[in-house]
VEXPA-909293 format. One record per residue (C-alpha): residue in three letters; x, y, z. Coordinates in steps of 0.2 Angstrom, whole numbers, plus 5000, padded with zeros to 4 digits. Layout:
alaXYZ;...
This chain:
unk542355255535;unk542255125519;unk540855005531;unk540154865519;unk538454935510;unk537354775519;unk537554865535;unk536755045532;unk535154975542;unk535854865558;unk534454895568;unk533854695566;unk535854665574;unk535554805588;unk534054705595;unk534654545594;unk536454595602;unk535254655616;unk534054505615;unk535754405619;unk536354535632;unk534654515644;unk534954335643;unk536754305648;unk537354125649;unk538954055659;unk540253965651;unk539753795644;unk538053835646;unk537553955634;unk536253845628;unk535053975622;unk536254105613;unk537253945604;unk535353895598;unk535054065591;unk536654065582;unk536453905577;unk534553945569;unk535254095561;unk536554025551;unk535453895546;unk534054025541;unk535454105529;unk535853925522;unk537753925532;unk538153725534;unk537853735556;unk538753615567;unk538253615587;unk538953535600;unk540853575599;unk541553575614;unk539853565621;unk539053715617;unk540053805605;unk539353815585;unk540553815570;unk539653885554;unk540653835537;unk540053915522;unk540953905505;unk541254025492;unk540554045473;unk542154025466;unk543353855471;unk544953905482;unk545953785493;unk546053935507;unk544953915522;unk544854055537;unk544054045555;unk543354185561;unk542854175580;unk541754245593;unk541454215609;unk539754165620;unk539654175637;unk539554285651;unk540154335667;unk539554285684;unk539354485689;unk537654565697;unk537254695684;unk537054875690;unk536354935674;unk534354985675;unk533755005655;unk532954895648;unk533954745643;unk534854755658;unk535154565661;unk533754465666;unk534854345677;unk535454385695;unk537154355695;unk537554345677;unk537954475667;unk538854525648;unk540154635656;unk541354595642;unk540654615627;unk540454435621;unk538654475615;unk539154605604;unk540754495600;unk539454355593;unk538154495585;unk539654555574;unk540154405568;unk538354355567;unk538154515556;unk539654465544;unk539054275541;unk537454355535;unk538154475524;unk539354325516;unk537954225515;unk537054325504;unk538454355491;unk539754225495;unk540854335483;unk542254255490;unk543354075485;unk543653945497;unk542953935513;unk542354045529;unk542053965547;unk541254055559;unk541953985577;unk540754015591;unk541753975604;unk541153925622;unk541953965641;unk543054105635;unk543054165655;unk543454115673;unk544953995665;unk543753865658;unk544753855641;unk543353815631;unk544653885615;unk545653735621;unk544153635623;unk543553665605;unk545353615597;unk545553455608;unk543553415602;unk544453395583;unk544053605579;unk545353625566;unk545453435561;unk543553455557;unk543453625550;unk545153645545;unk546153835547;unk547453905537;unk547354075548;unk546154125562;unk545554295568;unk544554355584;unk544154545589;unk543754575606;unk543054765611;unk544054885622;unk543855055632;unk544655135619;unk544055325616;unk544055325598;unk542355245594;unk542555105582;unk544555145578;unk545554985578;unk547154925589;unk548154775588;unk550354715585;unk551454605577;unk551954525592;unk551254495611;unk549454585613;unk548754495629;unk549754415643;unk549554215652;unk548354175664;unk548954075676;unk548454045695;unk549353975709;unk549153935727;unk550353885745;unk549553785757;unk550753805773;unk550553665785;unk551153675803;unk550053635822;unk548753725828;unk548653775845;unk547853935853;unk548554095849;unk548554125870;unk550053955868;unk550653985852;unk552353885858;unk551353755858;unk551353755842;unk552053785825;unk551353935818;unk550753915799;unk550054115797;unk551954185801;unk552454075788;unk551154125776;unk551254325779;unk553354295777;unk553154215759;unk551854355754;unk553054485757;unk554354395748;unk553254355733;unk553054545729;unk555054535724;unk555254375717;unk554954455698;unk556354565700;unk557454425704;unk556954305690;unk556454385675;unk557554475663;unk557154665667;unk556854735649;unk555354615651;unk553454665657;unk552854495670;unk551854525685;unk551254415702;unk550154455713;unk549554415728;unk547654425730;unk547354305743;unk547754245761;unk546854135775;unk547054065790;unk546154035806;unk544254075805;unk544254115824;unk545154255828;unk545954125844;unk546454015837;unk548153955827;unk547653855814;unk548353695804;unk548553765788;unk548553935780;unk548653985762;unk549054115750;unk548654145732;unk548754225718;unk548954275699;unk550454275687;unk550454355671;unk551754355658;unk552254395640;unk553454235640;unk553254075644;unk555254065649;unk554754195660;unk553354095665;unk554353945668;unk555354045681;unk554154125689;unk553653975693;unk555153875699;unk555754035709;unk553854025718;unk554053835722;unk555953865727;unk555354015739;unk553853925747;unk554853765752;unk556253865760;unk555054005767;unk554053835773;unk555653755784;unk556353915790;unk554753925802;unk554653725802;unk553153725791;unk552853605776;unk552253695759;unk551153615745;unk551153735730;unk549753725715;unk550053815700;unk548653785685;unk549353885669;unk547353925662;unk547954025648;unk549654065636;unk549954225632;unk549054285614;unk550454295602;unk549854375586;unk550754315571;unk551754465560;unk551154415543;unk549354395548;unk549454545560;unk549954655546;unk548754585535;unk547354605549;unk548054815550;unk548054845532;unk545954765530;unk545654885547;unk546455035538;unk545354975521;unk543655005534;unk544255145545;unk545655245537;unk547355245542;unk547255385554;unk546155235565;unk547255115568;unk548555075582;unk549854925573;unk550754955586;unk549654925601;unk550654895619;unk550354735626;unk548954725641;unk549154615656;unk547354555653;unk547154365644;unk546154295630;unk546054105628;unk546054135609;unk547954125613;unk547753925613;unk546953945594;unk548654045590;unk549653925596;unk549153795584;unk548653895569;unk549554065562;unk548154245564;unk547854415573;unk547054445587;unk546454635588;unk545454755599;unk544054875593;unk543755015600;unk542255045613;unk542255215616;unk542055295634;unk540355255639;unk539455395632;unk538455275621;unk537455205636;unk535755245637;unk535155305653;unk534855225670;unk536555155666;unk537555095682;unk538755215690;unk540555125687;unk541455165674;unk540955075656;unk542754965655;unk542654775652;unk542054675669;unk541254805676;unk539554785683;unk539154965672;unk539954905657;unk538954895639;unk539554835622;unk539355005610;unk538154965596;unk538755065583;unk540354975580;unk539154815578;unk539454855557;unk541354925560;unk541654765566;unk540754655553;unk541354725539;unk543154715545;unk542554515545;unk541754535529;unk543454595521;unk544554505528;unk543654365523;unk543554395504;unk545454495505;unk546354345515;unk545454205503;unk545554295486;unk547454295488;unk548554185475;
C-alpha cells in the first residue's frame, strides 16, 4: 500500500474513533461528537462552522497555492438506535444506541485527513470537510444540510463520501460509474371497513381479509411494472389489525419498503401500489388510504468523478484492490441527495470479516447494523489518505 507518510502512527485516531464509539449519539443529536469534531479542526487552525442543519459541522480549509477548485469531503455522525451485544471495552456506554454502521470510524477518517491537510495544505483551492447529521432512520439530514444553504455557503465543484462495507479484503476499495446504493422509500395501506366480532362477522365488513389479499398481491406487483432487465424490490414487512384476537377491527394496515435503481421505476411502483390498494379496497367493500414517504433517492455516482475516485484508490492500494465495477446493493445512503445536486463518487471501503474484533465481542456476525458489528481500525489510514489524495489530485487539476 502507497498510505500517506502522516499516518505511520494512528494510534491518537484509534482512541478517539473509540472514544466516539462508547458515546453514540442519534441523529440530530450528536451534540458531543459534532463538539469534538468541531474542537479539532479548530485546534489544527481548519476555519469550523457548527450548526448546519442543526448539528452537522462543515470544516473549510484553503490551500497554499490559489485555485478556483473547491471539494467536499463527507462523513457522517450518528448512530443507530441498536442495544450493543459487544462486551470490550468501548462497548457503547448508551442502552439502546449503538455505532453499528460505522459512522464513528466514517468521521475519524475524515478527521485523520483534515489533520494531515492542515499540516501541509500542499494543495490549491479549497477542501470542505462535511460532517453531516441524521444519515439513518430516513431523517435526511444530507438533504437537510443542502436546504440549510450547504453548497451555497461552502460551495462544491464535486463531492465524495466512503462508507465501510463487510468486504473480505481488508482496506481494498469497491465502487461504479453508475447506481451503487438503491432509494429508500416507505409506504403504508390503511384498509378501512366495520368492525364487529369475529363470532358475527356478517355483521360487518371485514378490513383484515382485505389487508391479507393486498399483501399477497404486493409480492407480484414488481414483476408487472417494472422493466425485467431492472433490479427493484417491495416488501412487505408489516401487518395489523385487531389487538384482540375476537374481535374484527375498523381498520387494518400493511406496510412496507420499496427499493429501486430508478426513479421511473419508482414512480411505478408506486402508482401500480395505489392503483392495487383502491381496487383490492372495493372488491371486499373496504376503503384504502395509501402513504408513501420517498426518504431517500438512489446514490448515482457520477462517471467522470467515479473513475477519477478509482484511479486515486488504485494510487493508495494498488490496482489488484479495487472493484470499479462494484454491483449495485439494495441498501441506501442519503448522500444520494448531495449527488443529486453536485457531480462525485460515492464508494465502499473494505471492512474485512470480523476477525479484527477484539474479544468479548458479540456473537452475530460483524456486517453493518448488527448488534456485533465494529468499524476495523486499521483502514482508519487506508481511508484518510485516499481523502488526502483525492484532495490535492482533484484540486491540482488544470
Amino acid at each position: 500500500m502507497n498510505l500517506v507518510d502522516g499516518f505511520a502512527d494512528i494510534s491518537r485516531f484509534v482512541r478517539l474513533r473509540r472514544d466516539i464509539h462508547a458515546h453514540p449519539e442519534l441523529g440530530f443529536e450528536e451534540h458531543r461528537t459534532s463538539k469534538i469534531v468541531a474542537d479539532l479542526l479548530r485546534e489544527w487552525g481548519v476555519e469550523v462552522h457548527t450548526g448546519v442543519a442543526g448539528t452537522g459541522v462543515v470544516g473549510v480549509l484553503r490551500g497554499n497555492r490559489p485555485g478556483p477548485r473547491a471539494i467536499g469531503l463527507r462523513a457522517d455522525l450518528d448512530a443507530l438506535p441498536l442495544q450493543e451485544q459487544n462486551r470490550f471495552e468501548h462497548r457503547s456506554q448508551h442502552d439502546g444506541r449503538m455505532h453499528a454502521c460505522g459512522h464513528d470510524g466514517h468521521t475519524t477518517m475524515l478527521l485523520a485527513a483534515a489533520w494531515h491537510l492542515a499540516q501541509h495544505r500542499d494543495f490549491a483551492g479549497t477542501v470542505n470537510f462535511i460532517f453531516q447529521p441524521a444519515e439513518e432512520m430516513g431523517k435526511a439530514g444530507a438533504l437537510k444540510m443542502i436546504q440549510d444553504g450547504l453548497f451555497e455557503r461552502f460551495p462544491c465543484d464535486a463531492v465524495f463520501a466512503l462508507h465501510n462495507f463487510a468486504i473480505e479484503a481488508v482496506g481494498s476499495f469497491a465502487l461504479n460509474h453508475g447506481a451503487m446504493m438503491a432509494s429508500s422509500n416507505t409506504w403504508r395501506v390503511e384498509i378501512s371497513g366495520r368492525g364487529t366480532h369475529a363470532s358475527m362477522p356478517h355483521t360487518g365488513i371485514d378490513p383484515v381479509a382485505a389487508t391479507i389479499n393486498l399483501g399477497q398481491q404486493l409480492q407480484s406487483l414488481v414483476a408487472r411494472v417494472v422493466d425485467s432487465r431492472e433490479r427493484a424490490l417491495l416488501a412487505v414487512t408489516q401487518i395489523q389489525g385487531s389487538d384482540a384476537p375476537n374481535v374484527i377491527p375498523d381498520k387494518a394496515w400493511v406496510g412496507g419498503t420499496v427499493r429501486t435503481f430508478s426513479v421511473d421505476a419508482l414512480d411505478r411502483i408506486e402508482a401500480g401500489l395505489r392503483q392495487l390498494a383502491a381496487h383490492t379496497a372495493q372488491a371486499h367493500g373496504c376503503s384504502a388510504q395509501v402513504s408513501f414517504r420517498r426518504a431517500s433517492p438512489p446514490v448515482v455516482n457520477h462517471e467522470q468523478e467515479a473513475r477519477f475516485a478509482a484511479d486515486v484508490m488504485r494510487e493508495v492500494v494498488g490496482a489488484g484492490r479495487v472493484d470499479e465495477n462494484f454491483t449495485a446493493v439494495m441498501a441506501a445512503e442519503d448522500f444520494a441527495h448531495m449527488l443529486r445536486v453536485k457531480p462525485g463518487c460515492y464508494g465502499f471501503i473494505g471492512n474485512g470479516d470480523g476477525g479484527h474484533r477484539l474479544p468479548d465481542h458479540g456473537p452475530g456476525p460483524c456486517i453493518i447494523h448488527n448488534t456485533s458489528f465494529d468499524f476495523n481500525d486499521e483502514i482508519i489510514p487506508v481511508g484518510a489518505s485516499y481523502f488526502v489524495r483525492l484532495a490535492q489530485r482533484w484540486l491540482d487539476q488544470p
